[in-house]
C-alpha positions, 0 to 999 in steps of 0.5 A: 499494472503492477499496483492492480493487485494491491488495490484488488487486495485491499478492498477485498479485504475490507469487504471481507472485514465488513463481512465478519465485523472486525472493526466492530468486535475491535471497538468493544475490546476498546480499540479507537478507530484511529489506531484501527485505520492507521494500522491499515495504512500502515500496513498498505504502504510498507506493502506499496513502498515494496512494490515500488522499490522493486519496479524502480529498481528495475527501471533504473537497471534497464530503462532509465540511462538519461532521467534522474532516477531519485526524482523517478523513486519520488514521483512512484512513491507518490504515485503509489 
């Protein structure tokens, strides 16, 4: 549940881009379109990496007394 919202976010967002032709006013300013999708990624997964942080920081304070807690920050990290 807590990565529903930034799923919700993020196509939100580029529909609301496609909307207003970002990528395209973008494209003939001379910005390629690697650079363009990579600053999207780069931007969802410093906001993913938070969320899953926080959520592993409270697992391990409060659910996870027996089980490895870096491979659990592992599997949510990829998860995510």
């Amino acid at each position: 549940l807590v990565f529903i919202p930034p799923v919700y976010n993020r196509v939100f967002m580029l529909v609301k881009e496609k909307e207003s032709r970002i990528k395209e006013s973008m494209r003939m300013m001379g910005m390629r379109d690697s650079a363009y999708w990579l600053s999207w990624y780069v931007y969802y997964t410093i906001i993913s990496s938070v969320i899953v942080l926080l959520a592993w920081l409270v697992l391990t304070i409060n659910a996870m007394k027996n089980s490895d807690s870096v491979l659990v920050l592992i599997f949510m990290l990829f998860y995510a």
